[in-house]
KOLMI-876547 format. One record per residue (C-alpha): x, y, z; residue number from 1; residue in one letter. Coordinates in Angstrom, 2 decimals, padded with zeros to 5 digits. Each point is the difference from the previous one (the first is absolute). Example, Ala and Ser with C-alpha at 12.3 -4.5 7.8 and 13.67 -1.06 7.14 Angstrom:
    east   north      up   i aa
  012.30 -004.50  007.80   1  A
  001.37  003.44 -000.66   2  S
// end
This chain:
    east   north      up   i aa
  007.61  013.58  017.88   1  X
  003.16 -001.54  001.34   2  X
  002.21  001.39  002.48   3  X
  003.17 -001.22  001.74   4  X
  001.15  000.75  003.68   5  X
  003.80 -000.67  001.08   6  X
  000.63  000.64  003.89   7  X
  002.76  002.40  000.02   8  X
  000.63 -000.15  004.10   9  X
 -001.83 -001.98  002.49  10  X
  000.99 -000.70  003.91  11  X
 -001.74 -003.24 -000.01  12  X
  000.61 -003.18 -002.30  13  X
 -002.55 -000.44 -002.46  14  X
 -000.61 -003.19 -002.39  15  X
  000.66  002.08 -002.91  16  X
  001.11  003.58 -001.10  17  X
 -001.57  000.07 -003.70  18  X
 -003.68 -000.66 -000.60  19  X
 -001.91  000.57 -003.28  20  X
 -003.43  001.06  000.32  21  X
 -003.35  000.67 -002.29  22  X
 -001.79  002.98  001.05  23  X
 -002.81  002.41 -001.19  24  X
  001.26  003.39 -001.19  25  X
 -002.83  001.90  002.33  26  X
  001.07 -001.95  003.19  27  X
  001.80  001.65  002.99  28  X
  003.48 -001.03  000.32  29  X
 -001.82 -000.74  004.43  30  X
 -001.66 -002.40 -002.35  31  X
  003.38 -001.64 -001.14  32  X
  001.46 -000.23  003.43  33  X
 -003.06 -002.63  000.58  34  X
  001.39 -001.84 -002.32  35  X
  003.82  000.28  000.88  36  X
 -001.18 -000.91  003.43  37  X
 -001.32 -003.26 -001.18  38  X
  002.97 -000.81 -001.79  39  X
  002.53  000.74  002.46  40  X
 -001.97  000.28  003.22  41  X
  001.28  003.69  001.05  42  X
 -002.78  002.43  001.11  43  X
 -000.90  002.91 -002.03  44  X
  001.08  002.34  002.37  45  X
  003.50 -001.04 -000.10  46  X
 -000.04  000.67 -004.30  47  X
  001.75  003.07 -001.05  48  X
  000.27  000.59 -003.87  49  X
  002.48  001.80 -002.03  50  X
 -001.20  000.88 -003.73  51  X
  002.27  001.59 -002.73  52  X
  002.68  000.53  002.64  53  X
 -002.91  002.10  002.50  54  X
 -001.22 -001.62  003.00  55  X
 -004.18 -000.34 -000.47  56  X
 -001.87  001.79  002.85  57  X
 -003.50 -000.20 -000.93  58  X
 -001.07 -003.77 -000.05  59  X
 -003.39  000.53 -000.44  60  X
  000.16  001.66 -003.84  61  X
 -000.73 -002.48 -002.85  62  X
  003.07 -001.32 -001.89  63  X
 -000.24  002.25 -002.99  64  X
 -000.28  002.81  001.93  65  X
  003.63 -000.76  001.57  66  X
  001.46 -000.32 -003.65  67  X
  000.07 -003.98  000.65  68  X
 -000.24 -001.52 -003.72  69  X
 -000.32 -003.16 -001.39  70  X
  003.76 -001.99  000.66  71  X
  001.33  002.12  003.03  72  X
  001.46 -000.69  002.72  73  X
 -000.23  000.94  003.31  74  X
  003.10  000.44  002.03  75  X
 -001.74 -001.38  004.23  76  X
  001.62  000.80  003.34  77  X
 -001.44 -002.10  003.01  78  X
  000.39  001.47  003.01  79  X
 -001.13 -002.04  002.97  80  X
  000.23  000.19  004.07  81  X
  002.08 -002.65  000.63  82  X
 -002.01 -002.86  000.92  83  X
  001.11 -003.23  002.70  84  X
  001.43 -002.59 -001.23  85  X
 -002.87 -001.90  001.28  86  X
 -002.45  001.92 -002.02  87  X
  002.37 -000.38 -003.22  88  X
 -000.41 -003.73  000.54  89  X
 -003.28 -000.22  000.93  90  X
 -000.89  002.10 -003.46  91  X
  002.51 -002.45 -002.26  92  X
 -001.86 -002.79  001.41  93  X
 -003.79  001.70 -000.75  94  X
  001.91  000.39 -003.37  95  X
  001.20 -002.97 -001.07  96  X
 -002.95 -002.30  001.96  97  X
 -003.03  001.76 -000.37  98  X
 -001.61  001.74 -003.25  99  X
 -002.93  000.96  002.06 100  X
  001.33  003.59  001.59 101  X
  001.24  000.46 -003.36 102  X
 -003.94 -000.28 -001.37 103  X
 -000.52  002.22  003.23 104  X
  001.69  002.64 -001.19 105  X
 -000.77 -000.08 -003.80 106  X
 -003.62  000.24  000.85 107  X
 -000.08  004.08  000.69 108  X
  002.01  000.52 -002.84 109  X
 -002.57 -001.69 -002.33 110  X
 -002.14  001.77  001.34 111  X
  001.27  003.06  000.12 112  X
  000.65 -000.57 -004.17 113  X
 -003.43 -001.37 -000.19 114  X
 -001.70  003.40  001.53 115  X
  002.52  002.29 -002.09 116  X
 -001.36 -001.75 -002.74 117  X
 -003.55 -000.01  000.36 118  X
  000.14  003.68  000.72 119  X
  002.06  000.78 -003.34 120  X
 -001.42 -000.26 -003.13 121  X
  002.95  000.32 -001.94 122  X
  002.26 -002.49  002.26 123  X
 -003.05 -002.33 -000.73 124  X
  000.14  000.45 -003.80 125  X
  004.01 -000.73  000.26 126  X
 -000.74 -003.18  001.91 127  X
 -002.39 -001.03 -002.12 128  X
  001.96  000.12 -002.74 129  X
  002.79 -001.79  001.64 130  X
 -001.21 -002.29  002.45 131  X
 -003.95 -000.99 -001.10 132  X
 -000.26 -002.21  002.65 133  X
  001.39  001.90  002.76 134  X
 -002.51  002.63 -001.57 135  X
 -002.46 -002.34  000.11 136  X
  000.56 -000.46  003.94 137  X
  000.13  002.85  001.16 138  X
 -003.44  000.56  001.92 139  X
  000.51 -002.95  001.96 140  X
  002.65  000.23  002.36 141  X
  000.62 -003.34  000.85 142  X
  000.26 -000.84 -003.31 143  X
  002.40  002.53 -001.32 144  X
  002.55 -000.35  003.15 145  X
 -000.23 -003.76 -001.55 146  X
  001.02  000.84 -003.40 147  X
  002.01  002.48  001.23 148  X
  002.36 -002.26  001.80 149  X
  000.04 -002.29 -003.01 150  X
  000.88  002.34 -001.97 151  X
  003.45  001.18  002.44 152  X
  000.65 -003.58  000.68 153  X
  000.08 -000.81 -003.50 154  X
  002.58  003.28 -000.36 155  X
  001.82 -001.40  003.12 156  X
  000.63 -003.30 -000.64 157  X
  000.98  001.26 -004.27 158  X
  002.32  002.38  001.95 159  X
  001.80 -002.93  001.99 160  X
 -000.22 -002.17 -002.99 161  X
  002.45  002.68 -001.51 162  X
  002.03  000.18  002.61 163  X
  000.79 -003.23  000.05 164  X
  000.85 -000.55 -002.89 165  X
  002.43  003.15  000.13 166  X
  001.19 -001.52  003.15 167  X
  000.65 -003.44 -001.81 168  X
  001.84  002.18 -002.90 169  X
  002.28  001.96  002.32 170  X
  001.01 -003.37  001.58 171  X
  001.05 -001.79 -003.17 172  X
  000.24  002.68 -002.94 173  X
  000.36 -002.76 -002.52 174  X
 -003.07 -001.81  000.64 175  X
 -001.76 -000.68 -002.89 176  X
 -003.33 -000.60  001.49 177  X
  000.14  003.30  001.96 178  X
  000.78  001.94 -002.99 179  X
 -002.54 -001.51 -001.58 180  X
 -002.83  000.53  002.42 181  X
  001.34  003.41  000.24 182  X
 -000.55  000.83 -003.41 183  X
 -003.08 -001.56 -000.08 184  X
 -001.35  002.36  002.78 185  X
  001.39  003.15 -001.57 186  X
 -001.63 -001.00 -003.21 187  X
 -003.42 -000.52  001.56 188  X
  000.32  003.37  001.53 189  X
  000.91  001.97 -003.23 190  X
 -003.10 -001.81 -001.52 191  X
 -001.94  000.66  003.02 192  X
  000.94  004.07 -000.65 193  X
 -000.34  000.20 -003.27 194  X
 -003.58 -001.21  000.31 195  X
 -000.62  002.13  002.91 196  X
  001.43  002.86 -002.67 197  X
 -002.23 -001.07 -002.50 198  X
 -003.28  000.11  001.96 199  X
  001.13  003.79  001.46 200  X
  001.09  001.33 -003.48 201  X
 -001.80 -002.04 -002.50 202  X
 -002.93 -001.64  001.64 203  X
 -002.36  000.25 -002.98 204  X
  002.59 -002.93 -001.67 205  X
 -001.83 -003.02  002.79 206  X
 -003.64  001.20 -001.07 207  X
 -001.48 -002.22 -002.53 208  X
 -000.28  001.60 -003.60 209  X
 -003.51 -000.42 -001.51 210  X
 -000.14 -002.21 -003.21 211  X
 -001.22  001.88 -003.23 212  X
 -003.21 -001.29 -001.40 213  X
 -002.70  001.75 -002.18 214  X
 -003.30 -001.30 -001.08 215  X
 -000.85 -001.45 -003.23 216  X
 -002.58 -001.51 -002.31 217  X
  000.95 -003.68 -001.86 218  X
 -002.45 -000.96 -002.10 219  X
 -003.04  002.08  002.25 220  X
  001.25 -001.34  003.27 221  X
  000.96  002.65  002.30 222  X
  003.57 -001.48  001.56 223  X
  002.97  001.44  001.84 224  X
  003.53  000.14 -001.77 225  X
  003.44  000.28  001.50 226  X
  002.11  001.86 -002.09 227  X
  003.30 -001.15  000.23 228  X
  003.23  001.28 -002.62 229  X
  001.81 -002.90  001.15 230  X
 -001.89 -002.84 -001.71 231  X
  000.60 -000.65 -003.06 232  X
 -003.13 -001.25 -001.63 233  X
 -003.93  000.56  001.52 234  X
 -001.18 -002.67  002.10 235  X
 -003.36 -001.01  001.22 236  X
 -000.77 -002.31  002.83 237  X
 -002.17 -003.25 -001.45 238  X
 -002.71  001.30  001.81 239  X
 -000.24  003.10 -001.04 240  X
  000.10 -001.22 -003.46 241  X
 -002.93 -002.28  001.09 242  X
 -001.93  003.19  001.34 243  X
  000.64  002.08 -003.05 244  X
 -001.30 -003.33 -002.35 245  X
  002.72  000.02 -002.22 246  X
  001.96 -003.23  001.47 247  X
 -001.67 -001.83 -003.34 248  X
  002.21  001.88 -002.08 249  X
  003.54 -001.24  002.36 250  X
  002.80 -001.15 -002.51 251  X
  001.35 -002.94  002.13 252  X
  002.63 -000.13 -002.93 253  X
  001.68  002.47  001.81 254  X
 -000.14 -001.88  003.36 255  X
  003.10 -000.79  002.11 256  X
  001.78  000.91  003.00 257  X
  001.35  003.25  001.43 258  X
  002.56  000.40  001.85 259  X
  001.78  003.03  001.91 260  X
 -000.45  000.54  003.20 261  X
 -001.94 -003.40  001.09 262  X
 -001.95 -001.46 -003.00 263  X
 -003.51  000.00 -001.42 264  X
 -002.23 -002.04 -002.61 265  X
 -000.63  001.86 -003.20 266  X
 -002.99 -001.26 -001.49 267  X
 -000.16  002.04 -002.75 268  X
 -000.58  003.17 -002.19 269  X
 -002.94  001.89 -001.34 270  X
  000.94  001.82 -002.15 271  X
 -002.71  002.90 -000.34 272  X
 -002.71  000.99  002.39 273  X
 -001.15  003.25  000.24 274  X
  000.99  001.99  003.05 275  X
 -000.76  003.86  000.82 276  X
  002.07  001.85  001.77 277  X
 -001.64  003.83  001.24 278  X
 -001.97  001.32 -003.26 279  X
  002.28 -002.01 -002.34 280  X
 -001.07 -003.54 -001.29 281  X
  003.34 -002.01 -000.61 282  X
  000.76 -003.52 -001.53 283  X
  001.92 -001.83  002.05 284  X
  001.51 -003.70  000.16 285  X
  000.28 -002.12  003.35 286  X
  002.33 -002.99  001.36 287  X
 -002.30 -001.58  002.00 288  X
  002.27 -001.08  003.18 289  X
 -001.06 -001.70  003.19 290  X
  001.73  000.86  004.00 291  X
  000.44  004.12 -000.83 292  X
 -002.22  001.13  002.74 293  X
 -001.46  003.11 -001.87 294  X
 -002.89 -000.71 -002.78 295  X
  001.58  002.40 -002.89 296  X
  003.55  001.08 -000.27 297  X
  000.32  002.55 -002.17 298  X
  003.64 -000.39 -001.85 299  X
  002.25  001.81 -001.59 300  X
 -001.17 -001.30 -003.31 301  X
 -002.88  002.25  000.28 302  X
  001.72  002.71  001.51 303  X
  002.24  000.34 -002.56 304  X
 -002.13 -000.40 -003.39 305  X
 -002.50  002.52  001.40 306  X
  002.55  002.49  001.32 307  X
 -001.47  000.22  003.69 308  X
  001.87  001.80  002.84 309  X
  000.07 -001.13  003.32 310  X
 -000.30  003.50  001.97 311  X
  000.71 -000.57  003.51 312  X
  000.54  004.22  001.00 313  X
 -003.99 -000.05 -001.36 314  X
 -000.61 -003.94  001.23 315  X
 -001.75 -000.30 -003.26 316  X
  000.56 -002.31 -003.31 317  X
  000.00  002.33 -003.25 318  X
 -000.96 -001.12 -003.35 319  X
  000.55  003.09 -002.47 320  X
 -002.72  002.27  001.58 321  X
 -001.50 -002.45  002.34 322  X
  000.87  000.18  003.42 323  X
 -001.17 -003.48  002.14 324  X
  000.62  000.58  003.45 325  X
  001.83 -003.09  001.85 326  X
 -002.30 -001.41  002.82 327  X
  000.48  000.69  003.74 328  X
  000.65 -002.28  002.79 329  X
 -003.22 -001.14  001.02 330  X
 -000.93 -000.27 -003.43 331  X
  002.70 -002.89 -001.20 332  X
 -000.43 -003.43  000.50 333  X
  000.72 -001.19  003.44 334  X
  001.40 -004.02 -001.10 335  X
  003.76  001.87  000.08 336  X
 -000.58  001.93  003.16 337  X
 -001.10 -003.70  002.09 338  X
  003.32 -001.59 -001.78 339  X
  001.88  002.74  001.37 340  X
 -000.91 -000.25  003.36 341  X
  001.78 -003.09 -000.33 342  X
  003.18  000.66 -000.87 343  X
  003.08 -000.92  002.33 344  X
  001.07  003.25  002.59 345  X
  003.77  001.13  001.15 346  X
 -000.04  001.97  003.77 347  X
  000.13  003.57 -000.66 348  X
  000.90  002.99  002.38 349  X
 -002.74  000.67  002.78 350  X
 -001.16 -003.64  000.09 351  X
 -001.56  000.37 -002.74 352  X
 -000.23 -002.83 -003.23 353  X
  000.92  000.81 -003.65 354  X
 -001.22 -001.69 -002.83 355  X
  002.80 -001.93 -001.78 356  X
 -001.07  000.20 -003.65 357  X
 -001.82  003.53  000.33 358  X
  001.92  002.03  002.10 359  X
 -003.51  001.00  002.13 360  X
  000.14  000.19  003.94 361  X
 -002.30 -001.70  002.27 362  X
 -000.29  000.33  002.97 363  X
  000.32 -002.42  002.71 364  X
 -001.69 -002.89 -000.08 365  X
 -001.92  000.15 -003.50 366  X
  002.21 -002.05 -002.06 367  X
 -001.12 -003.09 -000.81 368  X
  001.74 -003.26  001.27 369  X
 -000.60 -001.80 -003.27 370  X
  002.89 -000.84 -002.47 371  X
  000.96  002.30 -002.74 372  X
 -002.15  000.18 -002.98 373  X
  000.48 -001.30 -002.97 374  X
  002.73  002.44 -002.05 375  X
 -002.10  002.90 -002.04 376  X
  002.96  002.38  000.65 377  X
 -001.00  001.68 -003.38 378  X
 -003.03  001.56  000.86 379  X
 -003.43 -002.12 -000.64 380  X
  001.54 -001.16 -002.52 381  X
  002.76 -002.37  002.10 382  X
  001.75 -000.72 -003.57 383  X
  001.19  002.70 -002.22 384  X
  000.67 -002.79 -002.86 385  X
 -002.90 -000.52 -002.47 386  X
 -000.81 -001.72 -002.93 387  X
  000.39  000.29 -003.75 388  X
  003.76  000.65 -000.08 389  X
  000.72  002.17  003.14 390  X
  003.33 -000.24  001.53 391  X
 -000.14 -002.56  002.61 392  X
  000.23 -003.89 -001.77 393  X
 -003.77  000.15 -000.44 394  X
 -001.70 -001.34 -003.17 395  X
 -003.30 -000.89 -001.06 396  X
 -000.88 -002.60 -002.29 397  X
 -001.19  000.98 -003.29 398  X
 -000.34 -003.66 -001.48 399  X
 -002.06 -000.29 -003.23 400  X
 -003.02 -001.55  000.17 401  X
 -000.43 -003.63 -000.38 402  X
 -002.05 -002.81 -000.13 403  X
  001.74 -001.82  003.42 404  X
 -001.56  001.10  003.52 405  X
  002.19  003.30  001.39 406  X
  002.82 -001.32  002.54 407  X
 -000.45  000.60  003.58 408  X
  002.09  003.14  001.70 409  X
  003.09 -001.52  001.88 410  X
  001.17  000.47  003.91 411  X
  001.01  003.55  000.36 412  X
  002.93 -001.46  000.87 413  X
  000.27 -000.84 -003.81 414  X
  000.38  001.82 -003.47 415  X
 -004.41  000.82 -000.75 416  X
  000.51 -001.62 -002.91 417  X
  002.36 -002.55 -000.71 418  X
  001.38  000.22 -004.27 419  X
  000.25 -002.86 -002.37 420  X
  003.04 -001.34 -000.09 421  X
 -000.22 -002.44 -003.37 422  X
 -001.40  003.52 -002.37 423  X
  000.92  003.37  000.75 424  X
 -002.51  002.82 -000.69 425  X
 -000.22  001.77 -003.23 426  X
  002.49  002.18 -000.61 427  X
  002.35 -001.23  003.15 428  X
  003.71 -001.47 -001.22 429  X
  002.38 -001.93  001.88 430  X
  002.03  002.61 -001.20 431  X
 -001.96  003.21  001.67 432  X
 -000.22 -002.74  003.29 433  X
  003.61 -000.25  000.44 434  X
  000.68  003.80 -000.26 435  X
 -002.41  000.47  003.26 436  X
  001.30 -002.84  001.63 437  X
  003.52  001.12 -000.64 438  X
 -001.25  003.07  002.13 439  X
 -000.87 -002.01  003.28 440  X
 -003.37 -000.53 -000.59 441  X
 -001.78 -003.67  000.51 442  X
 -000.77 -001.72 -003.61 443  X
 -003.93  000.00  000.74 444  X
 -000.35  003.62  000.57 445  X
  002.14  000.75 -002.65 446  X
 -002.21 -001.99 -002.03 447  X
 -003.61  002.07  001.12 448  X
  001.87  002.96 -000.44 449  X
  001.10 -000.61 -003.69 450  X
 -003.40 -001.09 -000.44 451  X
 -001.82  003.05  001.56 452  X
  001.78  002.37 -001.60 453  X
 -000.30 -001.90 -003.85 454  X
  003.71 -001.40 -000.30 455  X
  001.77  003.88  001.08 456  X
  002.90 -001.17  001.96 457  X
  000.60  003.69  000.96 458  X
 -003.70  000.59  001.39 459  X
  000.18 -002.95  001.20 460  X
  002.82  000.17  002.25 461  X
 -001.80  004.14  001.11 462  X
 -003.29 -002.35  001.61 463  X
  002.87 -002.57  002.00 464  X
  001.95  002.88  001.19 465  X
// end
């Protein structure tokens, strides 16, 4: 927790009279004089406290048991034997020339933290939650006084940081810059916080939630589905279809490009394959999709027409008395866990890393260095736009059949398939074309919609929307 210190009375000068410091709610407060003695070099027997407006006798009692709380602060009286001026000087120059008494010095108070630590359990569990690596440290000595003293440096030279810039603010008001880098710092620290709030109050929000997938049967191939409300239409991976035998029976008619989140290469539909779900045998159709990461996505196509309900208070999939229990964590693919680890980290509280598209901490040192992976920030299933009408500018391409050789796909840059411009499709008017267009929408989609939905301007305009 944080604490603050202001030095109320003191009979010799000091180099400052506020300091800010992060502390461990089971330390003593002889502890904290360590530390005010490293900051502003006066010895802990010359530290007397006030709390709440009542001077604090016992030193040795742990924080909480004084009543000290997260945000207080601490009224300090130094009271010193007047030293020689020689020995004032002498000290100022050991100050401001030397870092090494300073080391001196911090060393028993590490240690003294490091053996308070190591012979309480629950202290442990706090730092350890806080501080992994300064957890991590703390049954070598030499190596925890290191961290450690990173760890106040880094709060000391933050501190000064502030202060200058407070001290640049107070000598021009107006500066722009100041104000600024002032707000800039007070913003970081309400994010800083409310994170910290989060991961005391709400800590199951950074854990990562486990996908639901059950296990099915397409056409006698035992396979593993991801059932996901969001998608529009089932997809299977080109693959899978492979596995299951039934990529003979792909309408690349309905080929094209999807695009959402990203894009992908339809390269078809089939458009019934058996596929049983618990003890009920289903028909169900496919749009065979390439780059989804997951081999079946069940949509909410089949959701819907067979009335299943996602239970999660059960963590089971019901179909009318059929109850198929959603797989656990070691029992779902792994491809999505390995492109997770990936995935680009912010600094949380603690030292600790958190995930920027999940939400899941990590500790120290485990994220990965590597760039952010491609976007899939809908679940396996990255783009939450499908084919055969769904709302997202996606559309297949139903062309009748013909004697000519099929046209290549274009760039996914590009329309998938790219209309006739000298006929237009049965039942399409320029007429029905201009009341689309009038709407905002490009000619050539306006023209796949008409012809998707049979020349209904109205439906047409439901699949662009």
């Amino acid at each position: 927790m944080r604490i603050s210190v202001s030095v109320a009375q003191s009979d010799v000068q000091i180099s400052q009279d506020f300091i800010t410091l992060e502390v461990i709610e089971d330390m003593s407060l002889d502890t904290v004089k360590g530390f005010i003695e490293d900051e502003i070099r006066i010895p802990p027997q010359a530290q007397h406290f006030i709390h709440n407006g009542q001077p604090v006798l016992n030193t040795s009692q742990a924080l909480t048991a004084i009543g000290i709380t997260e945000g207080d602060v601490l009224s300090l009286i130094i009271r010193t034997v007047a030293p020689q001026p020689q020995d004032r000087s002498q000290n100022n120059q050991r100050a401001g020339g030397q870092r090494r008494p300073a080391q001196a010095n911090a060393m028993p108070d590490s240690e003294t933290l490091r053996l308070q630590i190591l012979n309480d359990q629950g202290l442990l569990a706090q730092v350890r939650e806080r501080d992994s690596e300064l957890a991590s440290a703390v049954n070598d000595s030499g190596r925890f006084r290191e961290v450690f003293q990173r760890r106040q440096e880094a709060q000391a030279d933050q501190q000064r940081d502030k202060e200058e810039m407070m001290a640049l603010l107070d000598a021009d008001p107006f500066n722009a810059d100041a104000q600024t880098k002032i707000e800039e710092i007070i913003r970081q620290e309400r994010v800083m916080e409310n994170m910290r709030k989060a991961l005391e109050e709400n800590p199951e929000s950074f854990g990562r939630v486990v996908m639901l997938y059950i296990d099915v049967t397409v056409n006698n191939i035992p396979i593993k589905a991801f059932v996901d409300s969001g998608a529009q239409t089932t997809i299977m991976s080109p693959e899978a279809a492979e596995k299951c035998g039934i990529m003979r029976l792909i309408d690349r008619r309905y080929g094209g490009i999807a695009r959402g989140v990203g894009t992908a290469k339809i390269l078809g539909r089939v458009h019934s394959a058996d596929i049983q779900i618990g003890q009920y045998n289903l028909a169900s159709s496919f749009t065979v999709m390439e780059g989804k990461g997951v081999d079946l996505l069940l949509g909410l196509d089949m959701l819907k027409r067979h009335q299943m309900l996602i239970d999660l208070k059960d963590n089971v999939l019901r179909i009318q008395s059929d109850a198929i229990p959603f797989l656990s964590e070691n029992e779902t693919p792994k491809g999505l866990d390995e492109a997770m680890d990936e995935e680009p980290t912010v600094k949380g509280p603690g030292n600790t890393e958190i995930g920027a598209k999940t939400g899941t901490v990590k500790p120290a040192g485990e994220s990965s260095s590597a760039p952010a992976a491609q976007s899939s920030a809908s679940g396996p299933s990255g783009i939450r736009i499908h084919p055969q009408g769904s709302a997202g500018n996606v559309f297949s391409n139903p062309q009748r059949p013909q004697s000519q050789p099929r046209a290549q796909p274009q760039t996914q840059t590009q329309q998938a398939i790219r209309p006739n411009t000298n006929a237009l499709p049965a039942g399409v008017t320029e007429q029905s074309i201009a009341q689309i267009t009038d709407l905002g929408f490009p000619r050539q989609e306006a023209v796949m919609a008409l012809q998707q939905a049979g020349g209904n301007v109205e439906l047409a305009i439901s699949l662009l929307l």
